[in-house]
N, C-alpha and C positions, 0 to 999 in steps of 0.2 A: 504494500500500500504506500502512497507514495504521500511525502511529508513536503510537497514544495508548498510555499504559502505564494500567494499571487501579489505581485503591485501594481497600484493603482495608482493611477496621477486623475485628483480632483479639482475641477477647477469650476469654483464656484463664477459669476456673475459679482465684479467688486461693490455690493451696498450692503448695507449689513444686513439687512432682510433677508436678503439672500445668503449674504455669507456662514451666518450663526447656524443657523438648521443646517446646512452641508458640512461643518466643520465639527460639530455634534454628531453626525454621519459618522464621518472622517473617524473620530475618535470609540463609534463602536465600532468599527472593521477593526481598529489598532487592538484593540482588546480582543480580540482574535485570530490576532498574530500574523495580519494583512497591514502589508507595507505600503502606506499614502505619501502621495508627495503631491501637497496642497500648493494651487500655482495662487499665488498673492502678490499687489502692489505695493509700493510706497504707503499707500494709504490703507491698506486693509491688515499689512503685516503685522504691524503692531494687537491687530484682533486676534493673534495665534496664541497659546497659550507657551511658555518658555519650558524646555524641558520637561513636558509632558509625556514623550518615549521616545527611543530611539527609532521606532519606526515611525513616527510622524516626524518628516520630512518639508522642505518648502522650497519652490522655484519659483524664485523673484522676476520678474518680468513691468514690461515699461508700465510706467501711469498712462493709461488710455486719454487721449487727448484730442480732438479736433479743431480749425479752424474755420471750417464752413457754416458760417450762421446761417444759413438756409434750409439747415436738415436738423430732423428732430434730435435731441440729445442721446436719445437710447439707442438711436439708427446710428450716430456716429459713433458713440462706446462700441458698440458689436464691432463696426466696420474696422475699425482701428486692433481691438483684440484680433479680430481675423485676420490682419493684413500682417498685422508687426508680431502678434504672439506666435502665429501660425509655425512661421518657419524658425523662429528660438525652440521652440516645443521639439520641435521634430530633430534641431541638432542637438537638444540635452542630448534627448531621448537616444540618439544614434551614439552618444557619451557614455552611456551608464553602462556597469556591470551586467546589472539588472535591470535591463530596460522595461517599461511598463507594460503587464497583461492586458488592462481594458482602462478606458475611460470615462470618467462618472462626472458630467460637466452639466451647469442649470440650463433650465428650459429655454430658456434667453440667447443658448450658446446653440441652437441648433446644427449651424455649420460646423461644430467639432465633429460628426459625423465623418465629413470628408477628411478631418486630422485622423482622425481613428484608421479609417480607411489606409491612410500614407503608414502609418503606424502598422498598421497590418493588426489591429486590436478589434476586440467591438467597444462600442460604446453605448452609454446606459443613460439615460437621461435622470436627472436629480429632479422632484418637482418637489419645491418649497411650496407651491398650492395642493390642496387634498384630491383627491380623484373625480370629483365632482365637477369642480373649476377645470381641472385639465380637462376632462371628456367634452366639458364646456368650449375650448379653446379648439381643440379635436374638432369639432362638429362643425364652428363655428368659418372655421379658415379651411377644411378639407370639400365640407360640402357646402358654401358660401349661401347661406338662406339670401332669401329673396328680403326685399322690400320694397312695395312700389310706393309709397310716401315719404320718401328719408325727409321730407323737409317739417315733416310733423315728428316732434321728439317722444308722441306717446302712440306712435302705432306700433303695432306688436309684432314679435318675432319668434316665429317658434322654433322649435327643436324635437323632433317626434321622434328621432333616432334615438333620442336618450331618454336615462330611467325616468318616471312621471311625465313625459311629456313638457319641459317648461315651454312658459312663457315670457319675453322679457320684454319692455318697454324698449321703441330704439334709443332714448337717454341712457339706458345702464349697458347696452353693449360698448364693452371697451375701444375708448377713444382711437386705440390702435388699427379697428378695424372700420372705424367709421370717419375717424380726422381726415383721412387720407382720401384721395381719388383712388377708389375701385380700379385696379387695374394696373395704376399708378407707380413708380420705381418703390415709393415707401413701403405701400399697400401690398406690392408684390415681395419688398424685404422681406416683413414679417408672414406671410404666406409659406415663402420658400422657409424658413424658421420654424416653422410649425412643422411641416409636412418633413421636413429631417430629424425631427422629435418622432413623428408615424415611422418614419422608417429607420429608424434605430433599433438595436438589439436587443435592449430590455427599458424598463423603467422603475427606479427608485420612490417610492410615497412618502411622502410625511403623514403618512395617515395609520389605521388601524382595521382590522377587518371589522371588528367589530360596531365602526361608525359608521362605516362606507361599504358594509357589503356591496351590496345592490351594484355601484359606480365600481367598484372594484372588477367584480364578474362583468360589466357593461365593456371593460376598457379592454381584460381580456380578450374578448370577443372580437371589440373591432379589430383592436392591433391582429389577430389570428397567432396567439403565442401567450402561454401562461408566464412569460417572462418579464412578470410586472408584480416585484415584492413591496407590502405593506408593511415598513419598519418604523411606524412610529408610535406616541410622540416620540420626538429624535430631542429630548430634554432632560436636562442630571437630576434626577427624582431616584430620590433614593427615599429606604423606608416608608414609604408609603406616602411621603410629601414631598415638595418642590425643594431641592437643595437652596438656600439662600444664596447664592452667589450672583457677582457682577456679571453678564454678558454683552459684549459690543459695544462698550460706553463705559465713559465715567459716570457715575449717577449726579444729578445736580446737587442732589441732599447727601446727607451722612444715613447709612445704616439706622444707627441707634438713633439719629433722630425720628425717624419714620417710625420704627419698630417702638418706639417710646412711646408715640403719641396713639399711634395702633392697640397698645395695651391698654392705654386709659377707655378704650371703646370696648364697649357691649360685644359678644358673638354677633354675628352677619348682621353689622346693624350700618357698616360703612358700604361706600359702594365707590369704586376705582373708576375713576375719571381719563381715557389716553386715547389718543388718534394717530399714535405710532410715531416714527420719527419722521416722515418727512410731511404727514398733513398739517397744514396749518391753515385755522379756522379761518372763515371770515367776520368780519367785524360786526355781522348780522349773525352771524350762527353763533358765536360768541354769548352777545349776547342775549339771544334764545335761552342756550344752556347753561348760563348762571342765573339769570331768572327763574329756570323751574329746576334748579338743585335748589336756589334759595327757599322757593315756594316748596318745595316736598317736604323741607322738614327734616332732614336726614343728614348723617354725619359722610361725609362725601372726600378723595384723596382725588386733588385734579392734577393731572400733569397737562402742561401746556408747550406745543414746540415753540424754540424762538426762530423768528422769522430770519433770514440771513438776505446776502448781498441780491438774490436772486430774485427775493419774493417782491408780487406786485407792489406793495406799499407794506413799509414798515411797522405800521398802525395795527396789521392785519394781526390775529389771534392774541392782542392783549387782551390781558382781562379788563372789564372795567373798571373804572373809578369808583371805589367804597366798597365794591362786593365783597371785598377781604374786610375790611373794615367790620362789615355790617355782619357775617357769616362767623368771621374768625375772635371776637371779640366772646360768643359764645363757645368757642373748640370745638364749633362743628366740623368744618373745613381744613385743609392741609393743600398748598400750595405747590408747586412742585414747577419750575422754568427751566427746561433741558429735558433731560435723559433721566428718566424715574428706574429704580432697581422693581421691571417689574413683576418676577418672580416673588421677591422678598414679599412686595404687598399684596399682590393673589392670595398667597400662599398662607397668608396671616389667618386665624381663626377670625377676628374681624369683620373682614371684608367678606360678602354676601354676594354683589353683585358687581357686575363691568358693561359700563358704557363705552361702548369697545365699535374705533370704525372696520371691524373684520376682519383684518389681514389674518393670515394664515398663522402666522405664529403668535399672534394676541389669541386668535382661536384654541388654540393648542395650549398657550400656559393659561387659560379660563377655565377650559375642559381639565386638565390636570387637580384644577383645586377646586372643584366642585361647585364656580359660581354662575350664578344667573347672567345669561348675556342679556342688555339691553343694546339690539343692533343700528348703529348708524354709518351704514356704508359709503363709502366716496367713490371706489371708483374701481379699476382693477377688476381681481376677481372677489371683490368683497361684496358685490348682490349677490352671486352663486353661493357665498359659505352664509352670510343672512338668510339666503333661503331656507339651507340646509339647516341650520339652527333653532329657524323658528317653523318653519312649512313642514320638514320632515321630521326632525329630532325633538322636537316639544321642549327646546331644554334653551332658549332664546323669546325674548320680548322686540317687538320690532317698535322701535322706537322714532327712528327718522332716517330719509333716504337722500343723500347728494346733495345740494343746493336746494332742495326743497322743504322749508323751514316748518318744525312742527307749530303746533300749537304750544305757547309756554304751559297752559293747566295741566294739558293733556300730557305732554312729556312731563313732568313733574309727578305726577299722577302716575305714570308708566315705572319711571323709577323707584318711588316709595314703594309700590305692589312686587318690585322685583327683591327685594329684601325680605318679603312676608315667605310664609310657608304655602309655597302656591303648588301648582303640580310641574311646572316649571323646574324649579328647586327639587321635587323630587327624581325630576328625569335629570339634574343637571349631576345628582349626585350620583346616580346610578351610573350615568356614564363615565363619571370620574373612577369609581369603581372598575368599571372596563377597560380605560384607558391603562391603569397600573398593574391591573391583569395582566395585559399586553405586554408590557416590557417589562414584567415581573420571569421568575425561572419557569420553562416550559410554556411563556404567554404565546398567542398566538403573533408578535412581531419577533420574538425572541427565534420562532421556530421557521421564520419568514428570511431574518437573518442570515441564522443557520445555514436557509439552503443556498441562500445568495452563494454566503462564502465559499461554499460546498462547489458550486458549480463555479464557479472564479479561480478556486484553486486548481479544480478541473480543466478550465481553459490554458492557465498560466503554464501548468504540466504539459498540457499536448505543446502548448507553443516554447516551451523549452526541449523538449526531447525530438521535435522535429530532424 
């Protein structure tokens, strides 16, 4: 029986959305003795953790840079990895002892396909979104639905290839596939991107079977190949709760301050306020959402991003004037401007609930610590995991959608209920329950893992003994 362990070169998508869940990845292959060698910038390297093993590896490659201000920024990140990392990759590669088995690169990275290829590897696509959002992406750019109104933002779009049938307003189909002219160089960018994710060799989930059956079996199918492993959550949860620890950031607070003020609170009596790192409110949505946390009643942990060089105006996602004032003067409220640790405070007995704009990995540390989502989606594939949270999983409150302002009672209203013992709460704990199941010993990610590695070590043997 043969004892070769395989390497892999992972190369995440440089933001840290992306980067955290792949590197977490990264880090359970190392723990079963699969040698990663994670490709990082200038800017992301610092995210690696420092002598963490010997087998976790790193290939430094340029800052992705463009000067064409006439093309999207995501279009020219890709273009630039593809053009400049491309052919570094392939002279490491032709460098090493141990050249690389397969490559495990994000959704984003579709053209590593063709590196693979030069490589003479397969490649496996990473999706930092759940299987739901991907078969989402699948459907949407493989079999290009119709719409004869694009100029109306609420005609509908359907999806009958996949599980339930959705339905989505053309407002929440991603900007990606509708900013662009149909057809288009952009439009056909990410087309061709997608359809090299279909035809890749397997695919990675941040997900679970047990949340995503259904989208799970659906993805099999189309792909035509069961080589699509559920190994998540891809998060350090250890004993049955979320490890406290820093990831991707400095936290703008101390630790013990947060955890200090967290203890003077009642059991799930706070509810976690964050729209991720790169949203940043508007000055109308703003303040919506401090008017009905004021009006609920409720002890509330808000992180707020700060706006940078880039944002339309300055002004945008302050809080207002007094709100602290008026809020914090009682110790309802906790403030947070930056990067909130936000494992630490899920994870708190506390915290009850999360006003969360759905990204994939807010989804994922919620589901971990057993809170009530109140959803407000922006954009991406954060309608498709809204869905799922509140339409299929029962274990999510829909609370507000994109640029479309709630009502203040009515959101205020939505949030105090999410705090209560609803049935909500008891689906949100059940699946927290499942989720640790999952990447507990013999869970169903753990066994999912397993075969990964099994069949990788597999490939890496034939491709050595050739």
């Amino acid at each position: 029986m043969s004892t070769a362990r395989a390497h892999v070169l992972a190369y995440p998508f440089p933001s840290s959305g992306h980067l955290i869940p792949l590197l977490d990845f990264s880090k359970a292959l190392v723990s079963r003795g699969v040698q990663v060698t994670v490709v990082v910038t200038p800017k992301t390297h610092p995210l690696l953790p420092t002598n963490f093993s010997p087998l976790l590896q790193t290939l430094l490659l340029p800052e992705p840079h463009f000067s064409n201000p006439n093309i999207n920024m995501l279009v020219g990140i890709i273009t630039f990895m593809r053009h400049h990392h491309h052919p570094l990759i392939v002279e490491w590669a032709q460098s090493q002892l141990t050249p690389p088995s397969a490559v495990i690169s994000d959704f984003f990275l579709g053209w590593t396909l063709l590196l693979a290829l030069d490589l003479q590897v397969p490649r496996l696509v990473f999706s930092p979104s759940g299987a739901s959002a991907l078969s989402l992406s699948h459907s949407l750019w493989r079999d290009v639905p119709q719409n004869d109104n694009p100029q109306d933002p609420n005609s509908a779009v359907s999806f009958p290839y996949l599980p339930n049938s959705p339905v989505y307003p053309w407002w929440q189909i991603t900007h990606l596939f509708t900013g662009s002219q149909r057809g288009g160089p952009e439009w056909e960018f990410h087309r061709e991107n997608t359809l090299f994710n279909i035809d890749s060799w397997g695919v990675v989930l941040n997900t679970f079977t047990e949340l995503e059956q259904v989208h799970i079996d659906h993805m099999k199918k189309e792909l035509g190949h069961k080589r699509v492993w559920a190994v998540g959550p891809v998060l350090p949860i250890r004993n049955g709760s979320t490890e406290p620890e820093e990831r991707g950031g400095n936290s703008a607070v101390s630790r013990k301050d947060i955890v200090e003020w967290l203890d003077s609170c009642g059991e799930c009596s706070v509810v976690y306020v964050c729209f991720g790192s790169l949203t940043i409110l508007t000055s109308s949505q703003m303040e919506v959402l401090t008017r009905a946390l004021e009006l609920s009643g409720v002890n509330f942990v808000l992180s707020v991003g700060v706006p940078d060089a880039r944002s339309v105006a300055q002004e945008q996602g302050k809080v207002p004037c007094g709100f602290m004032d008026r809020v914090g003067v009682r110790g309802r409220g906790f403030l947070i401007q930056g990067w909130a640790p936000q494992l630490v405070i899920l994870s708190h007995r506390a915290v009850g609930a999360f006003l969360t704009h759905c990204g994939w990995n807010s989804v994922l540390e919620g589901l971990v610590s057993g809170v009530v989502m109140v959803t407000w989606p922006m954009g991406a594939d954060q309608y498709a995991n809204a869905r799922l949270l509140v339409d299929e999983l029962g274990m999510g409150i829909r609370g507000a959608e994109g640029e479309k302002l709630p009502e203040v009672r009515e959101l205020g209203k939505r949030i105090e209920k999410a705090l209560g013992r609803t049935k909500e709460r008891v689906k949100a704990e059940e699946l927290r329950d499942a989720a640790l199941r999952a990447v507990g010993n013999g869970g169903s990610s753990q066994r999912e893992l397993d075969a990964m590695v099994k069949l990788l070590n597999k490939v890496h043997f034939e491709k050595t003994t050739k």
